[in-house]
N, C-alpha and C positions, 0 to 999 in steps of 0.2 A: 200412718207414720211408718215410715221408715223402718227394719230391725235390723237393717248393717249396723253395726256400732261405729262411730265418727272419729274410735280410734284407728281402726283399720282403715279407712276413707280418704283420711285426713293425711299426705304426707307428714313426715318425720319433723321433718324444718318449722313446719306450719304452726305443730304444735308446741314443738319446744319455745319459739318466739313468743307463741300466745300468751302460755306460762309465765313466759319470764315478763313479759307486762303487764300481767297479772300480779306478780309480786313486786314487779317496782311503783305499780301505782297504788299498792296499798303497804308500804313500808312507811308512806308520808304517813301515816294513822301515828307509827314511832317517834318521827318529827314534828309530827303536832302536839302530841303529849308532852313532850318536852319540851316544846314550847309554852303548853299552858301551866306545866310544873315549873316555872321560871327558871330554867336549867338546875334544879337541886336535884334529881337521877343522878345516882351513880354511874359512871362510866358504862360498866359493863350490863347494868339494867337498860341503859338506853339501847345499847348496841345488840342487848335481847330484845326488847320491842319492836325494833325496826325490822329485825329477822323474822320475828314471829309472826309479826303484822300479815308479812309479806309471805310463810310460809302456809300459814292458816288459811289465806285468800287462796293461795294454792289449791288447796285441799277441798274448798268449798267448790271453783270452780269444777272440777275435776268430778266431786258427787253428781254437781248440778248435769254435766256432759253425761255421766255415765246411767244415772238414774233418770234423768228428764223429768218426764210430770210425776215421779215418785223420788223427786227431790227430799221432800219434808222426813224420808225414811231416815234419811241419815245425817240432816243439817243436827237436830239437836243435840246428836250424841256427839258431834265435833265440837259444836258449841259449847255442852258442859266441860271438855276434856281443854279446849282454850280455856273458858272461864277459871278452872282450877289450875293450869301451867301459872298465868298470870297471876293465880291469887299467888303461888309460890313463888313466883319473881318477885312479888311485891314485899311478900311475906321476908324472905331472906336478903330483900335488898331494898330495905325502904329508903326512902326520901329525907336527903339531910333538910332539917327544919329549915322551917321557912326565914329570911333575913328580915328585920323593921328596915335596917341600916346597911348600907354597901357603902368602901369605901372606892376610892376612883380607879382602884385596880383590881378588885373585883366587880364593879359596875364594867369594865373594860371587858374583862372575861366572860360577864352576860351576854353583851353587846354583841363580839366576838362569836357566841357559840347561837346568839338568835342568828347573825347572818350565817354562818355555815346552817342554823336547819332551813333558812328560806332558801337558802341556794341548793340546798340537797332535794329540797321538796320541788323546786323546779326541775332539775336534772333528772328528778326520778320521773313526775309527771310526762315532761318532755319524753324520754325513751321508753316509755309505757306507753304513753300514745303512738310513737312512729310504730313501735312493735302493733299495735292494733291495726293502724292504717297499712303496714308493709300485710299482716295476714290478712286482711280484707281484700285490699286488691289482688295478693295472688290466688286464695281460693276463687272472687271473682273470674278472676280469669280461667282460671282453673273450671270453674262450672261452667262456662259457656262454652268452655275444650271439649270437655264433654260429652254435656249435652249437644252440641254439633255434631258431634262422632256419632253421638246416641242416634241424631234425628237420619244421619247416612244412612247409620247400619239400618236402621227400618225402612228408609228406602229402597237400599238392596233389597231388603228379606221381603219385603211387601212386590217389589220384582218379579225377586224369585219364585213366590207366593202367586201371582199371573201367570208367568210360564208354567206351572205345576199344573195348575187349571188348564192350562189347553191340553197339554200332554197328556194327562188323565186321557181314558176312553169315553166315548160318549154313552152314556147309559142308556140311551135308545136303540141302538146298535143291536139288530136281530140276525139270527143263523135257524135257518132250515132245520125243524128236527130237534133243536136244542131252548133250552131257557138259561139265559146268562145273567146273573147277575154279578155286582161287586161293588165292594163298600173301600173307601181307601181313608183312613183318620188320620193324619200325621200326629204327632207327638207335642212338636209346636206349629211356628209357623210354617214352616218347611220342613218336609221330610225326605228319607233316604232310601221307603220302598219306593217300589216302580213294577208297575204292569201293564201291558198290551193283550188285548184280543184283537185278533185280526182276523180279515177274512181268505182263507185260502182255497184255492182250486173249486170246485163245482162244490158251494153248500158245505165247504168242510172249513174248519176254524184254528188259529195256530191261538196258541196262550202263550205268556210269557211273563212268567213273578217273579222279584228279584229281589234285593237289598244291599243296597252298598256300605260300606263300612264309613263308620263316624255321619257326625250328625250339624244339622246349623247346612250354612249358605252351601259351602266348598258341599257335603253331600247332594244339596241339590243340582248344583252344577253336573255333578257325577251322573245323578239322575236324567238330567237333560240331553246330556251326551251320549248314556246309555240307550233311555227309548227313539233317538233320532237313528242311532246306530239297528235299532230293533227293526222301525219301520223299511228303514234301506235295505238289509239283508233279505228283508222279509218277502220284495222286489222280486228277486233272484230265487229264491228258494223259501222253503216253509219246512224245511229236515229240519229238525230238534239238534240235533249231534252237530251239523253245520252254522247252526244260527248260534251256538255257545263257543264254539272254537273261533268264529267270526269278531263276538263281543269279547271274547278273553285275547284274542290278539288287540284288538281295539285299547283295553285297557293295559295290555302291557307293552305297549308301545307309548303309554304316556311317562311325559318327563318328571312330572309331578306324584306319580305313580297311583295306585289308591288299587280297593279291590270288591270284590263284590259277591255274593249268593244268584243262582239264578237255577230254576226251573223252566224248560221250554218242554210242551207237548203239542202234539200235532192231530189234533180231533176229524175222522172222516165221514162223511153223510152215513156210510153203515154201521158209526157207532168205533173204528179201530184208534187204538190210544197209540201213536207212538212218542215216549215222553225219554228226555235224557236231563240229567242232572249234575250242578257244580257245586255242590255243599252246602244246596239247600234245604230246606223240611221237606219230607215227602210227602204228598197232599194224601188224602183220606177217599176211598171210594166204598161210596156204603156205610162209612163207619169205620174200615178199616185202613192200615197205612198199606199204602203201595212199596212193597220192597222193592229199592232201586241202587244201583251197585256206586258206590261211594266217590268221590270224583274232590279234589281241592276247588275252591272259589275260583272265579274270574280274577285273571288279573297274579295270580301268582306263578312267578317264574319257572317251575315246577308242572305246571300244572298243564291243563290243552286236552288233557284227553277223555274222553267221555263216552259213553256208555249208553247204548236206546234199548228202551223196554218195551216190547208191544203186549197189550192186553184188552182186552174188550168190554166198550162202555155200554150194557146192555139197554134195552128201554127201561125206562123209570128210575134208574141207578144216578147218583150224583156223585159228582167228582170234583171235591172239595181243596182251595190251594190256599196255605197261609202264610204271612210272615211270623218270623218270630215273635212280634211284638205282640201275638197270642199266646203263645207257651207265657213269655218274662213277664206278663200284667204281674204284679207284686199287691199285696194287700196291704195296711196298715203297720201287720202283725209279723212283715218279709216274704209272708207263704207266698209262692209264685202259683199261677194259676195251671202251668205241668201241661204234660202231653197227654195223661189221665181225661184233664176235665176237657183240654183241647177236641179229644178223640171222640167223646160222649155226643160232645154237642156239634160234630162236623158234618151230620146230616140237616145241621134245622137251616133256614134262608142266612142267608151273609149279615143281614143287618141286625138279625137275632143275636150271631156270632159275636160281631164287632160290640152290637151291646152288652155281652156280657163280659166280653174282655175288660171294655171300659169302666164299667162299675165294677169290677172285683180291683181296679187300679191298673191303669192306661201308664207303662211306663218306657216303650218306644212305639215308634210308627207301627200302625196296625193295617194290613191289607189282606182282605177275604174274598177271593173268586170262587164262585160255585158253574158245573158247568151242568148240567140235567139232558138226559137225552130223553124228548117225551115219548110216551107210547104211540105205539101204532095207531090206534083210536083217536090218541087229542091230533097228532099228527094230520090225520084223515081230517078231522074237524076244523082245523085251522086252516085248510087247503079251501075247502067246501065255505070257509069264511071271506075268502083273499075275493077280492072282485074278479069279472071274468076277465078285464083287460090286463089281469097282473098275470 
């Protein structure tokens, strides 16, 4: 069951109509009593019955909507507070006694006040029901508005959801010298990191992690844009400094604007890092973070300039790249999972990472690239592995 509440759901109109034929179809309860009281009510007791009738019904529907199947919480305690209104209606305004005899102008006046309550009892039925039939058909309609919309947008996002899949890298994708792994979870269906390993020059590997701002379709899209713009650059050149200046003109030459995080480094067969940075997390090597000099996001007007660091990825060292959606995992309790616990654990494998992001509380797209340069020895060994026609 549902927990939107069907006041919020429910247009304004929809409900005020429902109500109000809600209390015109139970104000007849007024005109029937008075009918079976052979019009001896005083005026102003009939005139309260019919209101109450109809305000009570109110009131029940309204529990019945708001409580659901713990309706029975609150029907009795309405019901005693009717039963006693009414006994004090009755109590301060009883019933003039009954007549044996009527003479022919008050038999007139009976006559007279039965047809006004059948006529009021049809009047009222009558636009109690259209009020039912007018809110039926337009929530109808209203749900199948919807749900149409609903079954698009999962079209899209299931789309979107294909393309992400191909653009992902292929996790069999080997490099000389290195062990790559990488784990990508989006958040929901679609998410707003993005990463590329490529392969550049003799045996050496470009990387490229990112994150684009806001989340749902429009980020994927952003994403899609981003890694086709990665591949292409990547064509031309595999410099770190020129593949972010590349993608941040890219993005700020869109009309729709948007912006983005990105880390590019450029990995060489003897192990040389040169990595440049746009206002992303700095990946971890060893355990440790890589100081890298500060740079605005992709995509901001201000921005463009960037900064390379070279450092050396020695053998058996790993070189760890995250998104945010490491740091911001949130528990139960708000604690966020921090760059503390980030840091500890950015030596173990990617899929270790990403699990434990998830279960401390997975609460944006999560993306872990690990880059390993093996030793000299597995190296040798992997060689002496490869057949002799490779």
């Amino acid at each position: 069951m549902s927990d939107v509440s069907p006041w919020r759901s429910t247009p304004r109109r929809s409900i005020v109509i429902a109500l109000l034929a809600v209390f015109l179809t139970f104000t007849t309860m007024g005109f029937v009593s008075n009918i079976v009281n052979v019009e001896r009510q005083p005026t102003l007791k009939f005139a309260l019955t019919v209101v109450l009738s109809g305000l009570f019904a109110i009131v029940y529907a309204v529990i019945g909507v708001r409580l659901r199947s713990r309706w029975w919480v609150g029907t009795p305690l309405v019901f005693a507070v009717q039963f006693a209104v009414m006994g004090a209606v009755n109590h301060w305004l009883p019933d003039a006694p009954q007549q044996t005899q009527m003479n022919a102008a008050e038999t007139q006046r009976v006559q007279g006040r039965l047809a006004f309550d059948g006529t009021a009892i049809m009047i009222a039925v009558s636009l109690g029901y259209t009020g039912f039939v007018f809110v039926f058909v337009s929530e109808a309609r209203r749900h199948i508005r919807v749900h149409t919309e609903k079954a698009l947008l999962e079209a899209e996002m299931a789309a979107a959801r294909e393309v992400q899949q191909v653009i992902v890298p292929e996790k069999s994708e080997s490099f000389p010298g290195y062990v790559v792994e990488s784990v990508y979870q989006p958040a929901t269906q679609v998410g707003g990191d993005f990463f590329q390993v490529l392969p550049s020059g003799s045996d050496g590997l470009l990387v490229v992690v990112g994150d684009v701002a806001g989340k749902g379709l429009p980020a994927a899209m952003l994403v899609s844009m981003l890694v086709g713009s990665i591949r292409t650059a990547a064509e031309d050149s595999s410099d770190p400094v020129l593949m972010l200046r590349r993608l941040h003109m890219r993005l700020v030459g869109r009309s729709m604007g948007g912006f983005a995080t990105a880390v590019a480094a450029l990995i060489s067969p003897d192990g040389m890092v040169t990595i440049a940075n746009a206002g992303h997390l700095s990946p971890y090597l060893d355990g440790r973070e890589v100081e890298l000099a500060g740079a605005l996001p992709l995509g901001i007007a201000d921005g463009g300039s960037f900064e390379a660091k070279r450092f050396e990825l020695r053998p058996a060292s790993r070189l760890t790249f995250y998104s945010d959606g490491i740091v911001e995992a949130q528990n139960k309790h708000g604690e966020l999972f921090g760059f503390e616990r980030a840091k500890a654990i950015s030596t173990k494998p990617a899929a270790t990472i990403v699990e434990a992001a998830v279960k401390f509380g997975q609460e944006d797209d999560i993306t872990v690239v690990t880059i390993e340069r093996l030793p000299a020895h597995d190296l040798s060994v992997r060689k002496e592995m490869l057949p002799a026609s490779a």
